[in-house]
PyMOL Python script that loads the backbone (N, CA, C, O; Angstrom):
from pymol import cmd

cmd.read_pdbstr("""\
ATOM      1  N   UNK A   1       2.682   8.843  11.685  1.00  0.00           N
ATOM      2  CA  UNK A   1       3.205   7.506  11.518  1.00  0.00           C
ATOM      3  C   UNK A   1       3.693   7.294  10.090  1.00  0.00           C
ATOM      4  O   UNK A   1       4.742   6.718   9.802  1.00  0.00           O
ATOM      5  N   UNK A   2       2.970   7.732   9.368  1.00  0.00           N
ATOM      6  CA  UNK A   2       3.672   8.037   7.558  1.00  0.00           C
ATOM      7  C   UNK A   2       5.147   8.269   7.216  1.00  0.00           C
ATOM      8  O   UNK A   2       5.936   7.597   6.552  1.00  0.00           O
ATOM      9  N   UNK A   3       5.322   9.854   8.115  1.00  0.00           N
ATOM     10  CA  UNK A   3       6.353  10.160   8.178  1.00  0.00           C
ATOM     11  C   UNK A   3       7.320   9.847   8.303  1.00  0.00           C
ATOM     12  O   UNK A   3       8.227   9.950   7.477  1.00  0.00           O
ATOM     13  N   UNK A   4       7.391   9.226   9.738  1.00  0.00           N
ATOM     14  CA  UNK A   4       7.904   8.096  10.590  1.00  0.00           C
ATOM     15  C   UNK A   4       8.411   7.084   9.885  1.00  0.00           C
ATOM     16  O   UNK A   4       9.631   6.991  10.024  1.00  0.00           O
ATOM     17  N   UNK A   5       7.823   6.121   9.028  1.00  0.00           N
ATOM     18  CA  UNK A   5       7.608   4.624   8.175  1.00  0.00           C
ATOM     19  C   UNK A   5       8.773   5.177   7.433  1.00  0.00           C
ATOM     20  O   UNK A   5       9.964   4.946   7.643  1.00  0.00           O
ATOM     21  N   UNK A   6       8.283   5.876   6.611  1.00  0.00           N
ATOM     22  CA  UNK A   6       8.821   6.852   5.244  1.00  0.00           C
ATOM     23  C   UNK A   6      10.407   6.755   5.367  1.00  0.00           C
ATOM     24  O   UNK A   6      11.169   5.940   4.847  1.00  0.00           O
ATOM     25  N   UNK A   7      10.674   7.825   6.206  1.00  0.00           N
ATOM     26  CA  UNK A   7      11.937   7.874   6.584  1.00  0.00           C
ATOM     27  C   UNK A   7      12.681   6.972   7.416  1.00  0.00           C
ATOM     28  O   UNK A   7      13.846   7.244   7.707  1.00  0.00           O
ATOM     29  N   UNK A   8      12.024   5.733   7.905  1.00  0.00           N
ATOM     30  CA  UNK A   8      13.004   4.605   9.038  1.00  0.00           C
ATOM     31  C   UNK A   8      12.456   3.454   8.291  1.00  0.00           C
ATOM     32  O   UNK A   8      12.644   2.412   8.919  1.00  0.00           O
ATOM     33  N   UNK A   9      12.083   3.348   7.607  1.00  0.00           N
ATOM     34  CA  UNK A   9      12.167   1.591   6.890  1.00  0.00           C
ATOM     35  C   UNK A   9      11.736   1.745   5.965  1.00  0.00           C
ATOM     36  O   UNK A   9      10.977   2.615   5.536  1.00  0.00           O
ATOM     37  N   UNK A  10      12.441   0.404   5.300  1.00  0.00           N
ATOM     38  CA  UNK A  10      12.723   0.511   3.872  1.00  0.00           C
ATOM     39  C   UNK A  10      11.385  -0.151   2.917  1.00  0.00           C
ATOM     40  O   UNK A  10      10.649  -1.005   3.411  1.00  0.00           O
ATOM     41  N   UNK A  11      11.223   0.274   1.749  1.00  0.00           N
ATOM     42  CA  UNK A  11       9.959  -0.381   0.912  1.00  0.00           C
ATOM     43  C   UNK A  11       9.044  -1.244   1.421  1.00  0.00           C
ATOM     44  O   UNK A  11       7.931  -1.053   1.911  1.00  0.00           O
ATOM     45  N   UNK A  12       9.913  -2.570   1.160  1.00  0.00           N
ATOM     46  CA  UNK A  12       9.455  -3.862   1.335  1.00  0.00           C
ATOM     47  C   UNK A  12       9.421  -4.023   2.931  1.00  0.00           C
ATOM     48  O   UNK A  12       9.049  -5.152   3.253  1.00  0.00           O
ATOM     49  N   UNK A  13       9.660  -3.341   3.803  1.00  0.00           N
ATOM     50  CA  UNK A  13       9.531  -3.483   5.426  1.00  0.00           C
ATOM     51  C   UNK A  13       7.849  -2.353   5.730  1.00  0.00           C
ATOM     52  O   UNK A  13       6.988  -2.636   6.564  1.00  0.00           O
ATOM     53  N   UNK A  14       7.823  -1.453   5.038  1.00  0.00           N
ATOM     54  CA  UNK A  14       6.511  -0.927   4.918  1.00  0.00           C
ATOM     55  C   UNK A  14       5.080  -1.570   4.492  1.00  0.00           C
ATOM     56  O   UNK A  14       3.928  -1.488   4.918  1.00  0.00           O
ATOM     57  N   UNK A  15       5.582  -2.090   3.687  1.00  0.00           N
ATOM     58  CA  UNK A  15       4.460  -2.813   2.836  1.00  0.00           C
ATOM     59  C   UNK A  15       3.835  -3.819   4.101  1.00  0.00           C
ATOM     60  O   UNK A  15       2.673  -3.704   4.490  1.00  0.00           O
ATOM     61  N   UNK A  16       4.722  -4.731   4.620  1.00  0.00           N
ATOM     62  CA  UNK A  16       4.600  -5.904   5.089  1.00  0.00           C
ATOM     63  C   UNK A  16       3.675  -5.266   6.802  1.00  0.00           C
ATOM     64  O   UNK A  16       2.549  -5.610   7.161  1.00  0.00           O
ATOM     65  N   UNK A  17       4.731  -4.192   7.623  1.00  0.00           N
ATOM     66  CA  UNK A  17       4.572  -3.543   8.691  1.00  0.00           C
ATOM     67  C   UNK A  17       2.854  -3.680   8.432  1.00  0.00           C
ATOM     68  O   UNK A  17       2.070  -4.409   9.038  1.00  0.00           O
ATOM     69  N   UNK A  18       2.572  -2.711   7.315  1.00  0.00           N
ATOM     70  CA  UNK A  18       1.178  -2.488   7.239  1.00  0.00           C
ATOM     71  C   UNK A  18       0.052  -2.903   7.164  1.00  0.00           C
ATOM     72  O   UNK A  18      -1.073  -2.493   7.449  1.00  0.00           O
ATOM     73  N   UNK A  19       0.694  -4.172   6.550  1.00  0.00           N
ATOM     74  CA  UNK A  19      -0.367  -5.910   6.639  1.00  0.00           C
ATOM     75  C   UNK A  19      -0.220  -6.075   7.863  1.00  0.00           C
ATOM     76  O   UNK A  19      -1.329  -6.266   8.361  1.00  0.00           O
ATOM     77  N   UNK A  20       0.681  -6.104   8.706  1.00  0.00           N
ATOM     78  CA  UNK A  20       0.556  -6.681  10.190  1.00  0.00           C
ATOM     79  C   UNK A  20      -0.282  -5.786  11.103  1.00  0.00           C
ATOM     80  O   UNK A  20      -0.981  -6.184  12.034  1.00  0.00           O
ATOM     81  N   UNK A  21      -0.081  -4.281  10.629  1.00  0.00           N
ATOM     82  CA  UNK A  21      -1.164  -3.574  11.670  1.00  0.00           C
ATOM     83  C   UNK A  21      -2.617  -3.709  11.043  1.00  0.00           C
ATOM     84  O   UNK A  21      -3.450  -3.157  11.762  1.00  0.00           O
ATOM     85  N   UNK A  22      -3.044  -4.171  10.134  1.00  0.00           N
ATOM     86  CA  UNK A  22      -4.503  -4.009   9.228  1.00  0.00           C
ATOM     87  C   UNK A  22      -4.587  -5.659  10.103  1.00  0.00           C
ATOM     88  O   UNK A  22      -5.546  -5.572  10.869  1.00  0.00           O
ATOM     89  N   UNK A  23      -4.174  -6.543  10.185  1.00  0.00           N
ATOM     90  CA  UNK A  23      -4.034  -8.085  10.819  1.00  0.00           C
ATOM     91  C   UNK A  23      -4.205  -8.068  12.159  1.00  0.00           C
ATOM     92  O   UNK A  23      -4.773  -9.015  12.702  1.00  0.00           O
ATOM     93  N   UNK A  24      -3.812  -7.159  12.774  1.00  0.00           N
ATOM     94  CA  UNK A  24      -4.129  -6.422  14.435  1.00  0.00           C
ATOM     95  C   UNK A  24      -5.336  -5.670  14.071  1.00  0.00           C
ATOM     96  O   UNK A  24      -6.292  -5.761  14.841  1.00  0.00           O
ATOM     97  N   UNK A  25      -5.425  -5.090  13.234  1.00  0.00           N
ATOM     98  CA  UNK A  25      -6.789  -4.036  13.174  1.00  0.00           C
ATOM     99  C   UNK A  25      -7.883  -5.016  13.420  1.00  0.00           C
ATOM    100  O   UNK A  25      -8.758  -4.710  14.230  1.00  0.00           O
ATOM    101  N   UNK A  26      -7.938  -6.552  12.594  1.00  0.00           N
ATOM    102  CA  UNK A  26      -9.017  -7.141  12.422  1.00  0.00           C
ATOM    103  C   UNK A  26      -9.283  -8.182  13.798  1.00  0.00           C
ATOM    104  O   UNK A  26     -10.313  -8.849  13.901  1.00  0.00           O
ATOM    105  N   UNK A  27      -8.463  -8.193  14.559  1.00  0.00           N
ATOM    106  CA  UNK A  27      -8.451  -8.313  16.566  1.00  0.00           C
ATOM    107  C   UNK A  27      -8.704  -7.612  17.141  1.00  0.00           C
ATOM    108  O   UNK A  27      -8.424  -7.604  18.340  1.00  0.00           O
ATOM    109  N   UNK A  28      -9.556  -6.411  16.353  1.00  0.00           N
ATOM    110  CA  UNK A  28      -9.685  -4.942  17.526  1.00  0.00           C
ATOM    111  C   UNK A  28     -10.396  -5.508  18.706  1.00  0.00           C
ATOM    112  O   UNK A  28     -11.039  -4.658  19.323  1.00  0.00           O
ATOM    113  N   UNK A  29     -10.453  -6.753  19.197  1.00  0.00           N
ATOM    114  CA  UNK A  29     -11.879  -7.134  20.475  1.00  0.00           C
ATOM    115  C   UNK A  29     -10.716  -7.225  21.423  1.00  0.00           C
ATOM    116  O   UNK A  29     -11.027  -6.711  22.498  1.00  0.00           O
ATOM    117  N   UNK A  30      -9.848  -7.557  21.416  1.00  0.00           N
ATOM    118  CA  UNK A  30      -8.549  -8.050  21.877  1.00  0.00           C
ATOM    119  C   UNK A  30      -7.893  -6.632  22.883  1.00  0.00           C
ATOM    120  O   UNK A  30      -7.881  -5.531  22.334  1.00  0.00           O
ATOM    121  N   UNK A  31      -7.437  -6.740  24.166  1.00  0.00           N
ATOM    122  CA  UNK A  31      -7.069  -5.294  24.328  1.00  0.00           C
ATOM    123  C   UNK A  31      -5.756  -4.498  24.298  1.00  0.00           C
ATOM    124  O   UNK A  31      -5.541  -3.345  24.669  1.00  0.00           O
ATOM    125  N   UNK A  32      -5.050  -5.284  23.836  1.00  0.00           N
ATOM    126  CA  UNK A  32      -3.855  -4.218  23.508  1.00  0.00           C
ATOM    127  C   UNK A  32      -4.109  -3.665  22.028  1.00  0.00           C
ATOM    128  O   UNK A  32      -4.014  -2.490  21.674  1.00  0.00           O
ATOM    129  N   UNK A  33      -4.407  -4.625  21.345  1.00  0.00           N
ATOM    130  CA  UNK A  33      -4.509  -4.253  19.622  1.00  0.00           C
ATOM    131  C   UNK A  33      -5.505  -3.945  19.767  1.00  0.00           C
ATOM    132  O   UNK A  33      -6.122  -4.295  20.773  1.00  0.00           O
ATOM    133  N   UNK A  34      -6.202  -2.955  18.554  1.00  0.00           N
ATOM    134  CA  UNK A  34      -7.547  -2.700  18.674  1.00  0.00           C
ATOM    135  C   UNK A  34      -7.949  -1.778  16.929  1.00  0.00           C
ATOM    136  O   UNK A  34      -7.273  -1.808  15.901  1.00  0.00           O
ATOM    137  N   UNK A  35      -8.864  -1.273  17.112  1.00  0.00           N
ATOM    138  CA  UNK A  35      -9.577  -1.034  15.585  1.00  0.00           C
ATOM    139  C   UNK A  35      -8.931  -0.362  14.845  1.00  0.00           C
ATOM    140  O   UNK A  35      -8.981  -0.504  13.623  1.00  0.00           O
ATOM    141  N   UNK A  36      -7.903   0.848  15.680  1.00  0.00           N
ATOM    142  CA  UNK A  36      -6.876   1.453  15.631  1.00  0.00           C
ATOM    143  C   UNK A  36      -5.868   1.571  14.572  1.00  0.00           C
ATOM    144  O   UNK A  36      -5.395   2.480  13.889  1.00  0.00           O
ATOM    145  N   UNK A  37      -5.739   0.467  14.680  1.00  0.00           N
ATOM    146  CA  UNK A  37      -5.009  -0.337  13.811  1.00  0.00           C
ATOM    147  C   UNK A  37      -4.930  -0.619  12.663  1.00  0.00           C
ATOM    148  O   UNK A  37      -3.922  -0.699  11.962  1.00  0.00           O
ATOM    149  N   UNK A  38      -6.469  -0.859  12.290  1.00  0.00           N
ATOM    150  CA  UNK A  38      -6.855  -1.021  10.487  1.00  0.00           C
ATOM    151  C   UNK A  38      -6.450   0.137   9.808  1.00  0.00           C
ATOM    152  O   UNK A  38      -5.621  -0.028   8.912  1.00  0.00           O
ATOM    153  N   UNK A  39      -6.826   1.201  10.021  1.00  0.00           N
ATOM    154  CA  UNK A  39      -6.742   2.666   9.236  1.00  0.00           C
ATOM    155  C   UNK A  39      -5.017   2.737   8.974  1.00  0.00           C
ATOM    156  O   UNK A  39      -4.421   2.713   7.898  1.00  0.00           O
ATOM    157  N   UNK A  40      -4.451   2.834  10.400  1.00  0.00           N
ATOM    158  CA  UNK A  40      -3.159   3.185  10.356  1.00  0.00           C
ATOM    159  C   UNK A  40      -1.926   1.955   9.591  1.00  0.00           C
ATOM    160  O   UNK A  40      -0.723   2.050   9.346  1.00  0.00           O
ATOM    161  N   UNK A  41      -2.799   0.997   9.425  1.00  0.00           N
ATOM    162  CA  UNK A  41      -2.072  -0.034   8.407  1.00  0.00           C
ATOM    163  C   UNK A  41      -2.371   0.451   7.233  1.00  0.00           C
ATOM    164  O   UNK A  41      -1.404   0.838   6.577  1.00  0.00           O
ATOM    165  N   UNK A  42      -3.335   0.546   6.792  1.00  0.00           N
ATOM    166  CA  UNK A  42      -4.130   0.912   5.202  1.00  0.00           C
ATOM    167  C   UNK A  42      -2.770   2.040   5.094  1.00  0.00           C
ATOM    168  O   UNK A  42      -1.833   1.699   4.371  1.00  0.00           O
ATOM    169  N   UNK A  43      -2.701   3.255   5.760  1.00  0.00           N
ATOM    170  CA  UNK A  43      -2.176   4.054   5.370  1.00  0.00           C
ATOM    171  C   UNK A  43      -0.230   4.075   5.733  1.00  0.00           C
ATOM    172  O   UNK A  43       0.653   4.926   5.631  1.00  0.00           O
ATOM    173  N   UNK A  44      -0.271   3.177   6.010  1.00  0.00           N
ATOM    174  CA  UNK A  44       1.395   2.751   6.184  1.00  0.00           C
ATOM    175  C   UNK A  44       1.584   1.728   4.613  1.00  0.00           C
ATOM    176  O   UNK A  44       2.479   1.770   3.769  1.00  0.00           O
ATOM    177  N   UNK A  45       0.599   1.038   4.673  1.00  0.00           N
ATOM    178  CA  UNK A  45       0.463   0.240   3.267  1.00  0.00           C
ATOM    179  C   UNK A  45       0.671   0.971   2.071  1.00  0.00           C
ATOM    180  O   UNK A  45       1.301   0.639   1.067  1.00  0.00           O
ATOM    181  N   UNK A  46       0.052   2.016   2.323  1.00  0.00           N
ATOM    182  CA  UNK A  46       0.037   2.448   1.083  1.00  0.00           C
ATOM    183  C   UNK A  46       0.765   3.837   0.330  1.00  0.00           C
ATOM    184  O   UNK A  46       0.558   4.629  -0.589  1.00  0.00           O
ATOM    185  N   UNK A  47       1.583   3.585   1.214  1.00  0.00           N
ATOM    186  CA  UNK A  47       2.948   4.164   0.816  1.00  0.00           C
ATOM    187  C   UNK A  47       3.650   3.395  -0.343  1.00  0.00           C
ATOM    188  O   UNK A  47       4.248   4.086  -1.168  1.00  0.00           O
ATOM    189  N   UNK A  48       3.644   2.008  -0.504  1.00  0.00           N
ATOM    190  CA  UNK A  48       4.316   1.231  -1.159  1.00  0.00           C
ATOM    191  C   UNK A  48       3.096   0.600  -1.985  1.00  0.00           C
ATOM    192  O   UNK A  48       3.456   0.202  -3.094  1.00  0.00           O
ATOM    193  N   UNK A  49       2.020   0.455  -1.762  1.00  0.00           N
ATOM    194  CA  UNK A  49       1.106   0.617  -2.829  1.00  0.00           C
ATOM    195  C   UNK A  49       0.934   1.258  -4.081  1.00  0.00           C
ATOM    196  O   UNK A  49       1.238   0.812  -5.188  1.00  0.00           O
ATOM    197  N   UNK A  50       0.325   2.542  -3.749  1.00  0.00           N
ATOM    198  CA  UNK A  50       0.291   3.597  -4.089  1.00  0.00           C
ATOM    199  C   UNK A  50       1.203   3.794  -5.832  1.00  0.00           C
ATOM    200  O   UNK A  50       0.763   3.874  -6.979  1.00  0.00           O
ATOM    201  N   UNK A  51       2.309   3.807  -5.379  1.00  0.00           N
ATOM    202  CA  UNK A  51       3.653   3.491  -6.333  1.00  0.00           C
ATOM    203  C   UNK A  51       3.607   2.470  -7.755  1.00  0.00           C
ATOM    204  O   UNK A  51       3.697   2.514  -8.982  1.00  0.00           O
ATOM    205  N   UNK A  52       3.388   1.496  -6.557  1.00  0.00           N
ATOM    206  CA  UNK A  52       2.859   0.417  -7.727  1.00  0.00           C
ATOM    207  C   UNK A  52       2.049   0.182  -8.230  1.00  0.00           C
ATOM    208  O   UNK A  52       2.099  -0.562  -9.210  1.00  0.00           O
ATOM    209  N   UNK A  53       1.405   0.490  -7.970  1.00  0.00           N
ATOM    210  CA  UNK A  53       0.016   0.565  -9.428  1.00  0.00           C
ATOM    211  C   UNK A  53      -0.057   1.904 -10.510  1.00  0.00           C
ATOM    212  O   UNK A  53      -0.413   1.889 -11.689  1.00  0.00           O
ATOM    213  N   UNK A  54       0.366   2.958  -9.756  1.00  0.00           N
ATOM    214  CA  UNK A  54       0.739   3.933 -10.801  1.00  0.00           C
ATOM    215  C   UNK A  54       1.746   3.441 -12.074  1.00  0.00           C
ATOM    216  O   UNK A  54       1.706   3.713 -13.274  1.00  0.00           O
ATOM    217  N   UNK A  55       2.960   2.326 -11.026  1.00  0.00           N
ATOM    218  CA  UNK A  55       3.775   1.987 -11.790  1.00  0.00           C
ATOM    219  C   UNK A  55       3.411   1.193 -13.017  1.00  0.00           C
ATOM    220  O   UNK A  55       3.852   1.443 -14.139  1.00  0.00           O
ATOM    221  N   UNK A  56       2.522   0.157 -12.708  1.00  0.00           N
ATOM    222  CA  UNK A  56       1.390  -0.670 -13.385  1.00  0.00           C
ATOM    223  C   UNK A  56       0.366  -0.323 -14.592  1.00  0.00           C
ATOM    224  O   UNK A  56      -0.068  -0.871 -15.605  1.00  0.00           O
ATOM    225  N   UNK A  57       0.226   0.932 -13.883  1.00  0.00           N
ATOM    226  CA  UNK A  57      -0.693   1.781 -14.987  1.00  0.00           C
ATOM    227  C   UNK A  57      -0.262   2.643 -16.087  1.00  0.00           C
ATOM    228  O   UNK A  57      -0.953   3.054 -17.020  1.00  0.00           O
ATOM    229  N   UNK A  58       1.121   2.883 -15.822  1.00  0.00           N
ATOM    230  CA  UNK A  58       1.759   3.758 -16.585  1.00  0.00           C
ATOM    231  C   UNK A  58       2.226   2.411 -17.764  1.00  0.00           C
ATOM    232  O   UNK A  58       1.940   2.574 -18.950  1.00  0.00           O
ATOM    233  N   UNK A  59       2.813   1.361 -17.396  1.00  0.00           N
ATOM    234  CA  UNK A  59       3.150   0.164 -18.516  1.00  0.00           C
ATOM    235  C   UNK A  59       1.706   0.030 -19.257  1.00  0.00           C
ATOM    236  O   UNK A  59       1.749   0.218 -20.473  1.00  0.00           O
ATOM    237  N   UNK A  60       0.596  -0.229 -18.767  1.00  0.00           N
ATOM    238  CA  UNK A  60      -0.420  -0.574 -19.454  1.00  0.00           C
ATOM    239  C   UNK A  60      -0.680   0.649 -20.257  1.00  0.00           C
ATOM    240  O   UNK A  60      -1.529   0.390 -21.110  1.00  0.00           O
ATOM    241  N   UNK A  61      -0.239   1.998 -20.317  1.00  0.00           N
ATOM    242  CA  UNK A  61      -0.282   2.845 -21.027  1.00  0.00           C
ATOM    243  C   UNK A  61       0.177   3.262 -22.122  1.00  0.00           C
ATOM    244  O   UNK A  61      -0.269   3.941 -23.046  1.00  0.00           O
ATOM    245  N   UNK A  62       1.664   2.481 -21.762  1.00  0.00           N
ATOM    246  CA  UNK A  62       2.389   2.695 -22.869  1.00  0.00           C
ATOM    247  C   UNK A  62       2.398   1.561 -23.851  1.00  0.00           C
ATOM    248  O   UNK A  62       2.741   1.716 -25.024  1.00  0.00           O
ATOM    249  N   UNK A  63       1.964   0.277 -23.279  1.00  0.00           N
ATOM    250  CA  UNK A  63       1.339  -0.666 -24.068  1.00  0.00           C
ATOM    251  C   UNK A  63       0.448  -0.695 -25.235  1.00  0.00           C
ATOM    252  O   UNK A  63       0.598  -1.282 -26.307  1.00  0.00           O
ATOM    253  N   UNK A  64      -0.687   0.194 -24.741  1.00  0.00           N
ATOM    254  CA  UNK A  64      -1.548   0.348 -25.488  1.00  0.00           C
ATOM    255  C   UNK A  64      -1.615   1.468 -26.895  1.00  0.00           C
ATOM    256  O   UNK A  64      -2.215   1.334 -27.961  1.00  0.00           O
ATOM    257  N   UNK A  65      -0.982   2.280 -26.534  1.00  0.00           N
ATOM    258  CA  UNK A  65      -0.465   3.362 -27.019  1.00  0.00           C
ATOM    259  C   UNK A  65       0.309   3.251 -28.026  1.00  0.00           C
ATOM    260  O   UNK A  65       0.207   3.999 -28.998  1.00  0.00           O
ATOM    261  N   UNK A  66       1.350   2.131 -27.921  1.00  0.00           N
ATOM    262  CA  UNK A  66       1.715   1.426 -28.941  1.00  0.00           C
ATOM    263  C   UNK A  66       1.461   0.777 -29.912  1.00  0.00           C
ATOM    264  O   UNK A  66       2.281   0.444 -30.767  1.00  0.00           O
ATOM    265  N   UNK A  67       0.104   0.474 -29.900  1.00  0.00           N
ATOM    266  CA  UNK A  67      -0.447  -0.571 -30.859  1.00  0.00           C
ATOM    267  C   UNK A  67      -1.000   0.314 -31.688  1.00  0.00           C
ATOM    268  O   UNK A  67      -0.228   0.513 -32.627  1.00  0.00           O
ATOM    269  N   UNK A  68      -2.072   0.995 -31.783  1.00  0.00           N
ATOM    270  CA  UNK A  68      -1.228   2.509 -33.224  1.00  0.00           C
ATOM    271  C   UNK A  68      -3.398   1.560 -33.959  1.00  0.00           C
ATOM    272  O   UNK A  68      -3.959   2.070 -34.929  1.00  0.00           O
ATOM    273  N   UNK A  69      -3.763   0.866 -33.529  1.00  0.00           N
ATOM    274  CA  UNK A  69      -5.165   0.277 -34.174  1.00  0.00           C
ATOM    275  C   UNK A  69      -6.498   0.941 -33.571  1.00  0.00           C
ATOM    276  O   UNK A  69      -7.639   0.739 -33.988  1.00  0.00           O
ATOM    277  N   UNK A  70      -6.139   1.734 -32.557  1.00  0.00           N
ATOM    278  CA  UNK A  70      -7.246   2.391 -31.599  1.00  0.00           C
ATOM    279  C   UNK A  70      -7.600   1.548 -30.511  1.00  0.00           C
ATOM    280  O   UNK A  70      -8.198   2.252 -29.698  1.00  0.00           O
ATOM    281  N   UNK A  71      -7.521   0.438 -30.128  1.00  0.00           N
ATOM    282  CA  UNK A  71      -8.020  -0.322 -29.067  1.00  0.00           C
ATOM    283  C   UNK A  71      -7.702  -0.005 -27.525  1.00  0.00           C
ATOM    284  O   UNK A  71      -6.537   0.390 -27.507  1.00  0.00           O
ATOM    285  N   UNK A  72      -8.048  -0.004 -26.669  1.00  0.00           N
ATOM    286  CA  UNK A  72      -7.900   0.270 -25.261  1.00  0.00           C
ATOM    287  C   UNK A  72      -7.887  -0.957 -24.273  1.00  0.00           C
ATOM    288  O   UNK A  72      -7.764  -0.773 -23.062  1.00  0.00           O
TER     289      UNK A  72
END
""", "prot")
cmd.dss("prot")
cmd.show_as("cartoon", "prot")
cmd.util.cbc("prot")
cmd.orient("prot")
């Protein structure tokens, strides 16, 4: 399903997809949707996750790095 996501929709259609199956995951009592669901959202999510916080972490890096006083 990674694969799948990856290559047929775009960023911001991943991100969202993946909240909606983790949102079905948490109806697993329900019988079409089911628990199924949580994992395979987490990991459709975090395709576009993933990214961004690296992205996040790399600014706070170079932030700090900059300031040249030793602080973290």
């Amino acid at each position: 399903m990674q694969v799948w996501s990856k290559r047929h929709l775009p960023p911001g259609v991943r991100l969202i997809a993946g909240l909606l199956l983790m949102l079905g995951g948490v109806l697993g009592f329900l019988p079409v949707v089911g628990f199924w669901m949580l994992p395979l959202g987490v990991a459709v999510a975090a395709l576009d996750v993933v990214p961004i916080l690296r992205w996040l972490g790399l600014r706070k890096w170079r932030r700090t790095k900059g300031r040249g006083d030793g602080r973290r």
